[in-house]
C-alpha positions in Angstrom: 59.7 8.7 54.0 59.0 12.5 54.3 57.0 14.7 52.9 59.1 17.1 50.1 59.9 20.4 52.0 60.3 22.8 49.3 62.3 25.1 51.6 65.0 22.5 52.7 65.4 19.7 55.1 62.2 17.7 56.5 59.2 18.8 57.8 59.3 16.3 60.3 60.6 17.5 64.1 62.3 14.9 66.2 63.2 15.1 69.9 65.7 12.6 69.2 67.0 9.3 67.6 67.0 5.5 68.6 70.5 4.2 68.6 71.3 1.2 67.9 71.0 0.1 71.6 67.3 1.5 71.8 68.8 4.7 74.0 68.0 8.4 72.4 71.3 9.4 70.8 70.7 12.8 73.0 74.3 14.5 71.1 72.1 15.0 68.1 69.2 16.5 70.2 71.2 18.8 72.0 71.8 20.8 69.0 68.7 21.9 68.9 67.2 24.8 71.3 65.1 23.8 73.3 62.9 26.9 73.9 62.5 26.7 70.1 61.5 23.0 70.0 58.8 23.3 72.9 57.4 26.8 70.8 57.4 24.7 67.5 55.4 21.9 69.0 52.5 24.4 70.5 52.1 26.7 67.3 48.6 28.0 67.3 46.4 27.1 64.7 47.0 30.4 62.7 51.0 29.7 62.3 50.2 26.1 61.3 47.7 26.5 58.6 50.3 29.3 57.3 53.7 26.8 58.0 51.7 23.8 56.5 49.3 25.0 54.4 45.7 23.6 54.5 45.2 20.4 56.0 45.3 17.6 52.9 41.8 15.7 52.5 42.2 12.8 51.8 39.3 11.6 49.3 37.8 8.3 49.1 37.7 7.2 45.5 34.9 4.8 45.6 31.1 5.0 46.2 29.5 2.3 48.3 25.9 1.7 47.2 25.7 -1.2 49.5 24.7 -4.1 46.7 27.4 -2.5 44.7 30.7 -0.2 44.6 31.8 2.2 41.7 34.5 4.1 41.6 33.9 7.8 41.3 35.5 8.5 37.7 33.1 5.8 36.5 30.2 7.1 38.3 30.6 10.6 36.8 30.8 9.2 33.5 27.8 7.0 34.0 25.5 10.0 35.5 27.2 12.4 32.6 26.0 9.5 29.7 22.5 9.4 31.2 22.3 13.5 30.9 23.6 13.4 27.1 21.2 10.6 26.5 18.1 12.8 28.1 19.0 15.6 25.9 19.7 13.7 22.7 17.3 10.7 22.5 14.4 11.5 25.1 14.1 15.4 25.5 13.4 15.9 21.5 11.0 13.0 21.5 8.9 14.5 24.9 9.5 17.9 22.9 7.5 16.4 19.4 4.9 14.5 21.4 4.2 18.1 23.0 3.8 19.5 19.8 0.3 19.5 17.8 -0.6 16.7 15.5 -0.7 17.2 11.8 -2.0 13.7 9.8 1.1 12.3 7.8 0.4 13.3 3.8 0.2 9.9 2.2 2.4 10.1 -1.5 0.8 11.7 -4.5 -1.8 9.4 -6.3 0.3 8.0 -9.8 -2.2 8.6 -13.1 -3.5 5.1 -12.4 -5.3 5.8 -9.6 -6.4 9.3 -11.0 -8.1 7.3 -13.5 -9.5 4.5 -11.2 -10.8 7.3 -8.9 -12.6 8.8 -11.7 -13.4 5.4 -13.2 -15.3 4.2 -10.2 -17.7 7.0 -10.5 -19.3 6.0 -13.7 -21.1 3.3 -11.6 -22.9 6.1 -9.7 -23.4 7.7 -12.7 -25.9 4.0 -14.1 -27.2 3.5 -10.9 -31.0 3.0 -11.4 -33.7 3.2 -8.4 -33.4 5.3 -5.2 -30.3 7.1 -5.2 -28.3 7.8 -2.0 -27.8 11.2 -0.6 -24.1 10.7 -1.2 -24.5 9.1 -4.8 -22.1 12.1 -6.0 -23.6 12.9 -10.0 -25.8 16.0 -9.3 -27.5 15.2 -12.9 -29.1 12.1 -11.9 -31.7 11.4 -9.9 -34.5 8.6 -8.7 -35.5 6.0 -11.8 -36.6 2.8 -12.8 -39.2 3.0 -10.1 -41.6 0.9 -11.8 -39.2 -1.4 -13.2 -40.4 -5.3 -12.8 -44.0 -3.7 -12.1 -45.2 -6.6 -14.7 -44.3 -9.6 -12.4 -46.4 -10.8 -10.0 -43.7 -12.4 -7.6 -41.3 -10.2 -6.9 -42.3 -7.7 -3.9 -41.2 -4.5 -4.6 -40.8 -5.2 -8.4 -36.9 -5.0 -9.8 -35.9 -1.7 -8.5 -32.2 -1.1 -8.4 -29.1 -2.1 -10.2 -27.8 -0.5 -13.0 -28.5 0.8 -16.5 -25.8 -0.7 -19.0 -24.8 1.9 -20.9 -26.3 5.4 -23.2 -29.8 3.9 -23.5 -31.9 3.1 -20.4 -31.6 -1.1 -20.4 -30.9 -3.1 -17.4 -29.0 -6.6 -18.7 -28.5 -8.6 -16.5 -25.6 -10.6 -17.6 -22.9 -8.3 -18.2 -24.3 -6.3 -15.3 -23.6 -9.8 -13.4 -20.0 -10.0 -15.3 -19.2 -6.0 -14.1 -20.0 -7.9 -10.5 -17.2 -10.5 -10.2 -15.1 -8.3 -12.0 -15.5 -5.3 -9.1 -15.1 -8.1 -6.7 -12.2 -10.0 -8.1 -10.4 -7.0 -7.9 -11.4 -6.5 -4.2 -10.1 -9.9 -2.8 -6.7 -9.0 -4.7 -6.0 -5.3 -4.3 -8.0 -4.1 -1.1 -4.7 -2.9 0.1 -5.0 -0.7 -2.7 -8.7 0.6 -2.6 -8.0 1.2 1.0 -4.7 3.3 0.6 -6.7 5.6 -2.1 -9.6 6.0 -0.3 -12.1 4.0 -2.6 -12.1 1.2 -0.5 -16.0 1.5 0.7 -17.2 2.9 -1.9 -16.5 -0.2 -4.8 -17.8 -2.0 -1.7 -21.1 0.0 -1.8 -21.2 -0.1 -5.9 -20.6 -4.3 -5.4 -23.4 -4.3 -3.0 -25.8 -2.6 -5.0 -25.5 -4.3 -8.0 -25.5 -7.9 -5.9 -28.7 -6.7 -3.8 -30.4 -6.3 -7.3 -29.2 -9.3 -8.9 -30.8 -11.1 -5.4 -34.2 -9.6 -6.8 -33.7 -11.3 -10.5 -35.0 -15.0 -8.9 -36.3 -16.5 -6.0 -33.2 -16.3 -3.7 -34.5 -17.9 -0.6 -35.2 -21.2 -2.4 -33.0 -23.9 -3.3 -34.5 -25.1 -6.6 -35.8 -22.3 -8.9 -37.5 -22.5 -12.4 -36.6 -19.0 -14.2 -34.9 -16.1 -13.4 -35.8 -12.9 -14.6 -33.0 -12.0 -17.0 -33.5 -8.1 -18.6 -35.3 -5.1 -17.7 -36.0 -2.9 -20.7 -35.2 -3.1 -24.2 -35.9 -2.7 -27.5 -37.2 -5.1 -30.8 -35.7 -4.5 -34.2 -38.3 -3.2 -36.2 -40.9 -1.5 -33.3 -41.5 1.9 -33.5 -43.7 1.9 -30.2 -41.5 4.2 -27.3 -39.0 2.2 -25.6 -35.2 2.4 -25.1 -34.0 2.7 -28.3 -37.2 5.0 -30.0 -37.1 7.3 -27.1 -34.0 9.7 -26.5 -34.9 10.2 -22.6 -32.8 10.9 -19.4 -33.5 7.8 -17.1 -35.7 10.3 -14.4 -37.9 11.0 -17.4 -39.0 7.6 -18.5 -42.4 7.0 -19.3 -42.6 4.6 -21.7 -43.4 0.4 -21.1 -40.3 -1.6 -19.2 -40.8 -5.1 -20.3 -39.0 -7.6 -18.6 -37.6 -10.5 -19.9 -37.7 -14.1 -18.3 -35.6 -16.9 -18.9 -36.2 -20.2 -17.5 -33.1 -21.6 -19.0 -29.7 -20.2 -19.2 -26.5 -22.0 -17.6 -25.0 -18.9 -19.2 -26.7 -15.6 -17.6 -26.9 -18.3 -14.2 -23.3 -19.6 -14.0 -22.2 -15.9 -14.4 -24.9 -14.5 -12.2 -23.6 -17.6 -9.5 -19.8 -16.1 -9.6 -20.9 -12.1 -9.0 -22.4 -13.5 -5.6 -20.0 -16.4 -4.6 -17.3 -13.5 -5.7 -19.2 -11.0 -3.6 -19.6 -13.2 -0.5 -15.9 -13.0 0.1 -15.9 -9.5 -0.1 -18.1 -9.4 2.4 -17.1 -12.3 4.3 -17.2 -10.3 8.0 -20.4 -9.5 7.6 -21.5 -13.0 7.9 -25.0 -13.0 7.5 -25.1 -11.1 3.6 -22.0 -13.6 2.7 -24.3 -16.3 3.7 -26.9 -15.1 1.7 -24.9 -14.7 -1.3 -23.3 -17.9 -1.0 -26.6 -19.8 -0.7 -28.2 -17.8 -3.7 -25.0 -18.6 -5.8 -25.7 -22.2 -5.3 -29.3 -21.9 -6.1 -28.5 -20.4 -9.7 -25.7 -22.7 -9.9 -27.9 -26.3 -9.2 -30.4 -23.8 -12.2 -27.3 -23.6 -14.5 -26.2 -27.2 -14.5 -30.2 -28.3 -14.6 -29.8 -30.9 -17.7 -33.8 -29.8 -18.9 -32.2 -25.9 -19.0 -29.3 -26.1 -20.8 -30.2 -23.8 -23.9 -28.6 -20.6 -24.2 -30.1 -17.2 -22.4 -30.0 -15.1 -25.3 -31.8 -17.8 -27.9 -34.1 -16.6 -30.0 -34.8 -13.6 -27.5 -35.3 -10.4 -30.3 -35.1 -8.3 -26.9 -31.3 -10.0 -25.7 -29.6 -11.5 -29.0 -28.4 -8.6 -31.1 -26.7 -6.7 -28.1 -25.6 -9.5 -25.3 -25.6 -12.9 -27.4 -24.0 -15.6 -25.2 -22.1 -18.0 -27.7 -21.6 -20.6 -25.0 -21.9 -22.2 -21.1 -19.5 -23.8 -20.7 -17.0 -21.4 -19.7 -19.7 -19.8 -17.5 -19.5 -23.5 -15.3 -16.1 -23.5 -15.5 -15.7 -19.9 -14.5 -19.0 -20.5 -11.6 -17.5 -23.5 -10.4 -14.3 -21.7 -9.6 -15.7 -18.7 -7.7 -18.3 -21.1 -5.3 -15.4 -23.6 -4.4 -13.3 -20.4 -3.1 -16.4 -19.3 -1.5 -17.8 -22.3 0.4 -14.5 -24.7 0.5 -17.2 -27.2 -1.4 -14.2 -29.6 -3.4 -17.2 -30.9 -5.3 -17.3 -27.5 -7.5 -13.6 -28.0 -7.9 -14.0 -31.0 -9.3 -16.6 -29.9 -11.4 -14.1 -27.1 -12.8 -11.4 -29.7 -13.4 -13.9 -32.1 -15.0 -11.9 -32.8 -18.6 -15.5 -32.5 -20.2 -15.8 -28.4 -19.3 -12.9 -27.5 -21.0 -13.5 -29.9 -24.0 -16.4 -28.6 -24.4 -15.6 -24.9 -24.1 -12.7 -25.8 -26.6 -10.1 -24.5 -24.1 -7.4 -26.2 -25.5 -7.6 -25.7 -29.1 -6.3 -22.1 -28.8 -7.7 -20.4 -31.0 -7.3 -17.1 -30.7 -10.6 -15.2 -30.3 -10.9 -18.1 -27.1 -7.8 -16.0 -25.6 -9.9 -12.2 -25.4 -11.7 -12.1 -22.4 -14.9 -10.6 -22.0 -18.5 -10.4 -21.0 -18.9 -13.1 -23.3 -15.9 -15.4 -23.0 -14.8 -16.3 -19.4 -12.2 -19.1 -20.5 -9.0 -17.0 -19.9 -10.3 -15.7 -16.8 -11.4 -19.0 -15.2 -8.1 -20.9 -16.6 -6.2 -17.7 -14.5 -8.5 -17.7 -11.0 -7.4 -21.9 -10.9 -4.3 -21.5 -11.8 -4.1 -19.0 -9.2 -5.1 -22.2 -7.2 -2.3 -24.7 -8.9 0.6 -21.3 -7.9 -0.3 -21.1 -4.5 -2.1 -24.0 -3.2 -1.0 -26.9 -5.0 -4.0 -29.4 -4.3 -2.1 -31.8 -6.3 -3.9 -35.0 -7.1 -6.9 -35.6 -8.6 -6.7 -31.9 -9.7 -3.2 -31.7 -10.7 -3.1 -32.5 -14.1 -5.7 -30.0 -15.2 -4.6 -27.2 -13.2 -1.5 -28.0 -14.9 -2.9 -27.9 -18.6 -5.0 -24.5 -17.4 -1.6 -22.9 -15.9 0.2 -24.1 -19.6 -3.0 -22.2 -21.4 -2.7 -19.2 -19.1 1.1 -19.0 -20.1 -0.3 -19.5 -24.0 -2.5 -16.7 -23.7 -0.2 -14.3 -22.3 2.0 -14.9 -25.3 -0.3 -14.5 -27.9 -0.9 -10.8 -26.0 2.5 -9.8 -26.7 3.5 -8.0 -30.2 6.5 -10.5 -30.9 4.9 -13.6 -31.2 1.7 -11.8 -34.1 -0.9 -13.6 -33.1 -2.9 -10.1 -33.3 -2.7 -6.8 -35.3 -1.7 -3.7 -33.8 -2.2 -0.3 -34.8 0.4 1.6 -35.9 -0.1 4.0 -32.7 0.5 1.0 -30.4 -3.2 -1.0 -29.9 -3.4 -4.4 -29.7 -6.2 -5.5 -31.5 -8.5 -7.9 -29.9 -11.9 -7.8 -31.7 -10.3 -8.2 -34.9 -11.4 -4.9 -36.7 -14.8 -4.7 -35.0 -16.0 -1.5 -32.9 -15.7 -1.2 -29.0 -12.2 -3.1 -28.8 -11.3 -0.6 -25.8 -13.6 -3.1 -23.5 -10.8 -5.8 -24.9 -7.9 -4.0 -24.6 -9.0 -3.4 -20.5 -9.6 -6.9 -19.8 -6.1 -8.5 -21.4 -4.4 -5.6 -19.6 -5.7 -6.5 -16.5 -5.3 -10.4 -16.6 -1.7 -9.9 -17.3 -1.0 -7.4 -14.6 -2.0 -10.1 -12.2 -0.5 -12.9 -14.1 2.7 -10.9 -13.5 1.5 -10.6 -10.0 1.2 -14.0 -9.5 4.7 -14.6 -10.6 5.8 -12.0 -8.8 4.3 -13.4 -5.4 6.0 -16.4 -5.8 9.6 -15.0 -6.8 9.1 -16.5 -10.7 11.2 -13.6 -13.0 8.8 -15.0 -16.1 7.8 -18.2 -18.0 7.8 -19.8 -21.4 6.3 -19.0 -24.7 7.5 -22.3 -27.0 11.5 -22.4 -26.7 11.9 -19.0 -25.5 11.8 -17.8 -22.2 10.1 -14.5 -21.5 10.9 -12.3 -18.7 7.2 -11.0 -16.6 8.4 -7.4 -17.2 7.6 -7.9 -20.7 4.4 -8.7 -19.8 3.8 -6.0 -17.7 5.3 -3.6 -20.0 2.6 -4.8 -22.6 -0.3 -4.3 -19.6 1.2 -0.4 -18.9 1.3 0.6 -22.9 -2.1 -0.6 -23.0 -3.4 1.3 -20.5 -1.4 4.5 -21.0 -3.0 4.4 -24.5 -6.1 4.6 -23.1 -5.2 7.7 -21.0 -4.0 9.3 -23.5 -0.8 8.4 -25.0 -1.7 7.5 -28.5 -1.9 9.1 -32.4 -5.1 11.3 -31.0 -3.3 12.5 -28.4 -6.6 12.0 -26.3 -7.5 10.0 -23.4 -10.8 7.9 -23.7 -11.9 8.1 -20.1 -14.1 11.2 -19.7 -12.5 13.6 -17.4 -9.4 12.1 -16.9 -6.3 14.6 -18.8 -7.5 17.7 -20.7 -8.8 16.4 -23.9 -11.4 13.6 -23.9 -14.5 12.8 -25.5 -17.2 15.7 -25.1 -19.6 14.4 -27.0 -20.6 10.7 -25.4 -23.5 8.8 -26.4 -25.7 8.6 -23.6 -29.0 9.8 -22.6 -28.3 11.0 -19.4 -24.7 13.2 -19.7 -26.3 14.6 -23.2 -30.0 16.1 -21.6 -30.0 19.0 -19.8 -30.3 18.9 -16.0 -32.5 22.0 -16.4 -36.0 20.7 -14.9 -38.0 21.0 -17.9 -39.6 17.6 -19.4 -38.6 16.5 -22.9 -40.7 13.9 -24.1 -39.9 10.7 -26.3 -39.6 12.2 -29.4 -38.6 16.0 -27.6 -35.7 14.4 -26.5 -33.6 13.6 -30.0 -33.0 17.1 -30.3 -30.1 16.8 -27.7 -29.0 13.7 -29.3 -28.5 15.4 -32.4 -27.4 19.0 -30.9 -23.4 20.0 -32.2 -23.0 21.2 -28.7 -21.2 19.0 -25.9 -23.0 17.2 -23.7 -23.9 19.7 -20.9 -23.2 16.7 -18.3 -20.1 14.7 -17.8 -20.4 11.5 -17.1 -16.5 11.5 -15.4 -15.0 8.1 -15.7 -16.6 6.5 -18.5 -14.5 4.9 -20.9 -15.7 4.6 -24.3 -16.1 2.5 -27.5 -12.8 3.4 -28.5 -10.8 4.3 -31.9 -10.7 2.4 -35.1 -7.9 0.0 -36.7 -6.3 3.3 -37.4 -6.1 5.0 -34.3 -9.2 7.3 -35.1 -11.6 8.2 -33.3 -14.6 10.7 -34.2 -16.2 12.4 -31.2 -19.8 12.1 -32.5 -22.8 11.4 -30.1 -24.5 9.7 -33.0 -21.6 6.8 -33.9 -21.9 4.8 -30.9 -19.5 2.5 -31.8 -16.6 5.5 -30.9 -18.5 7.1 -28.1 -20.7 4.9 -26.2 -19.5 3.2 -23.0 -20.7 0.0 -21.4 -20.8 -1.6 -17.4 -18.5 -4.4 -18.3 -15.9 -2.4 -20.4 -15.7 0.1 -17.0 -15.8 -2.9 -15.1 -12.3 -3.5 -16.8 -11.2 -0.6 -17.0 -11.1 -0.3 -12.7 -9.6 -3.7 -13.3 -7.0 -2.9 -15.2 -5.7 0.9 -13.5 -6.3 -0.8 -9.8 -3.5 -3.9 -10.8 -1.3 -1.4 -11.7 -1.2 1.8 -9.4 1.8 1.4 -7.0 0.4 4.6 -5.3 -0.2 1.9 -2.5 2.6 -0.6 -3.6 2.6 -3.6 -5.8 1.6 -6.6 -5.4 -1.8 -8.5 -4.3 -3.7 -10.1 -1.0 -2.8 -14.0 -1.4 -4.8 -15.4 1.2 -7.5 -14.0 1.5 -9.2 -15.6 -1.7 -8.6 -19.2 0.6 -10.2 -17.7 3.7 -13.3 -20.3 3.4 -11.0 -23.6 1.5 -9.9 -26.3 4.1 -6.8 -27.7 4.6 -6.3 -29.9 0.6 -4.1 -32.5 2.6 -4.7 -35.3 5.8 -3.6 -33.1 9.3 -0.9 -34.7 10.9 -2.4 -36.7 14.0 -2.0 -35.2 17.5 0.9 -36.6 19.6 -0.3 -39.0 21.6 -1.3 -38.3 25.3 1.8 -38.6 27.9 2.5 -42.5 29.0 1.4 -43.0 32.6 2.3 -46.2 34.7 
């Protein structure tokens, strides 16, 4: 073949051609002049670069990298792919981690936890003793110094803890009830405490209130005779200075502290045994404390089920009965027992809290309805939900199974009686639900039922269940938490007063608090016993407020009269705050929803037989 001569005829210059006999066929070749043959074959480079043109290159199309060979085109497009790559994926990342670091802003709080930061406060706000730098109330100060300064045992006398609510009184079993409560709500929603922020401090307000409650009996024993069961007080009737006859800020306190002893009380000790076995799983990494806790818990616990103490706390006590009157123990065992088997693993507290004879005894099966309000006072829902929290997730089956199974079918009761539909309790016409049945103070009420049936719903929730039955109908857990929301957002505000009742939280709230404290003046004068009533009685607002306190509460008409004097509207209490951050940290989603499932079984062995090892290889 020849190369195309775009002039004519071939580029290639013969001196001849091969006949068929192999000779030149020289007829053809003499045609041709010679002279101009022999000149053609020696042209200089110069003619042949302009005759020909540039000599042709001829390229190799493939790279040899020894192990491997790639064609050109594909290298190209590999190399060009790893350029784009650099400049889209790794140059803008190099580029950002050049930049400076700015922290992430977390989403904005939701009004929940608005409220529980503010709620969380009121426990610096009754903290009694010597008061950390950081305490955060710049009206308080260092009290209660003296307290326990009438017992002969206890070094250091009862310093510490936390006054209850407007008067100056230290009792010690709701103060033990606020306890579990704070900690309850620590083993569920840590996740939560930690994503606001609040995380060490309800650790810190646990601690102080379990370090005092440590103080109340011999805790280094195992066998104690009396625990010491109230600091402060007041008889009906005296008119000698005390809590009641004096109007006094705690710092200013001069009068006689009496403290009460008990040598009997399953009550104040089975609820005093739950705040520390609570508490010792809260602080469960710092192993000594837990230990502590755990061992004093049994101590009150072996006091509690003592059969020579079994007599109520409060009985015939003129300094306990007409303000914390226990009606009962044997939710207190039930509700003790629960708490010490999650702490130490012990089955034998388990099978005290599924002994048929605790909740006969505590008539938990006769639903009645006042038995379905928790509180301070009655622990029966709240033990029946902690083991069936149990029944949900662990399943210990047999012996336990068929009371876990009748406390789960109560639990399920109690929630429906909660919800407006089935009228088991009057509502207001704003939208309250009505649990002390008329009486003052149902706020405290309200808080707890909100907050047991937030994590009911939680419960269901963790275990994909959309809801459960009340009688023939089926209720969806929505429901539920709708009721546990309208509660709470009546609280904060959304009701016929158009006011919320935790001081500080929204714009209009209660100015005019009964308590000794927020109502005197942090002005550094002295105002005596009987000097202090005038701020008591004063038509001006309390000069402090005590942010985060959530008080008595409106009437059985949504009312509520802001007057320091009525107690019954304005006063708040430990427990009903201990609620209150109960109920607002089940519900914020600032940090998500949802609650900590294990953690509550960190110290409870495996419930069933391990499967055996495999047996060691066979050898010959």
């Amino acid at each position: 073949m020849h190369s195309a001569n775009h002039w004519g005829g071939s580029f290639e210059i013969n001196t001849g051609e091969v006949s068929a006999s192999g000779e030149y066929d020289r007829s053809r070749s003499a045609e041709w002049d010679g002279a101009a043959l022999y000149h053609h074959q020696h042209l200089d480079e110069t003619q042949q670069s302009w005759l020909l043109g540039p000599p042709e290159k001829k390229k190799n199309k493939y790279v040899d990298f020894g192990c491997v060979i790639v064609s050109r085109k594909a290298l190209k497009w590999i190399l060009g792919s790893f350029v784009v790559a650099f400049c889209v994926i790794a140059l803008p990342i190099i580029i950002v981690k050049s930049l400076p670091k700015h922290n992430s802003h977390p989403p904005p709080p939701d009004n929940y936890s608005v409220a529980l930061n503010k709620a969380l406060l009121f426990f610096n706000a009754q903290k009694s003793g010597i008061l950390p730098k950081n305490n955060g109330i710049p009206w308080r100060g260092n009290s209660g110094l003296n307290d326990g300064n009438d017992t002969t045992d206890v070094k250091g006398g009862l310093v510490g803890g936390y006054y209850d609510a407007g008067d100056n009184v230290k009792f010690h079993f709701p103060m033990a009830y606020a306890m579990t409560m704070l900690s309850w709500t620590v083993i569920e929603y840590s996740h939560k405490y930690k994503t606001i922020d609040e995380y060490n401090h309800v650790l810190d307000l646990i601690k102080s209130g379990t370090d005092y409650l440590l103080l109340t009996f011999n805790s280094s024993a195992t066998k104690i005779d009396k625990i010491y069961c109230q600091v402060g007080g007041h008889q009906n009737g005296s008119v000698i200075p005390d809590d009641h006859n004096c109007w006094q800020k705690p710092e200013e306190m001069d009068y006689a502290r009496p403290t009460q002893i008990c040598r009997s009380g399953p009550d104040l000790a089975g609820e005093m045994a739950a705040a520390l076995a609570a508490a010792s799983i809260v602080f469960r990494n710092n192993g000594a404390y837990s230990s502590k806790l755990i061992k004093g818990a049994q101590t009150l616990f072996a006091f509690a089920r003592d059969g020579g103490k079994r007599t109520r706390y409060s009985g015939n006590n003129d300094y306990i009965t007409p303000y914390y009157n226990s009606t009962g123990y044997y939710d207190e065992y039930m509700w003790g027992a629960a708490w010490l088997f999650y702490a130490t693993g012990n089955k034998t507290y388990l099978s005290l809290a599924t002994n048929e004879g605790i909740p006969r005894n505590a008539k938990a099966f006769y639903m009645i309805p006042d038995l379905s309000v928790p509180s301070w006072n009655n622990k029966l829902p709240q033990a029946m939900l902690l083991l069936t929290r149990l029944r949900i997730f662990l399943n210990p089956g047999y012996p336990y199974e068929d009371m876990l199974r009748m406390y789960h079918n109560v639990t399920g009761l109690n929630m429906c009686s909660y919800l407006n539909s089935f009228h088991v309790f009057n509502w207001t016409s704003g939208g309250m639900i009505m649990l002390s049945r008329g009486k003052p103070q149902n706020l405290q009420y309200v808080a707890n039922t909100a907050f047991l049936a937030s994590l009911f719903v939680d419960y269901l929730n963790a275990t994909g269940v959309p809801g459960w039955n009340c009688g023939p109908n089926y209720v969806s857990s929505s429901v539920l938490r709708s009721f546990a929301t309208s509660q709470m957002d009546y609280i904060l505000g959304k009701n016929p007063m158009n006011m919320s009742y935790v001081a500080g939280y929204g714009t209009k709230f209660p100015r005019y608090i009964h308590h000794r404290g927020a109502s005197t003046p942090n002005d550094h004068k002295y105002y005596s016993c009987n000097g202090g009533w005038q701020w008591q009685n004063t038509k001006n607002p309390n000069p402090n407020n005590i942010t985060g306190a959530m008080v008595g509460g409106p009437d059985q008409f949504d009312q509520f009269h802001d007057v320091r004097t009525n107690y019954n509207y304005t006063e708040p209490t430990l427990a009903g705050n201990a609620a209150l951050v109960a109920a607002l940290v089940s519900l914020t989603s600032t940090a998500g929803n949802g609650i900590d499932i294990n953690t509550i079984f960190s110290a409870v062995p495996p419930l069933y037989p391990q499967s055996p090892s495999p047996p060691p290889p066979w050898k010959p």
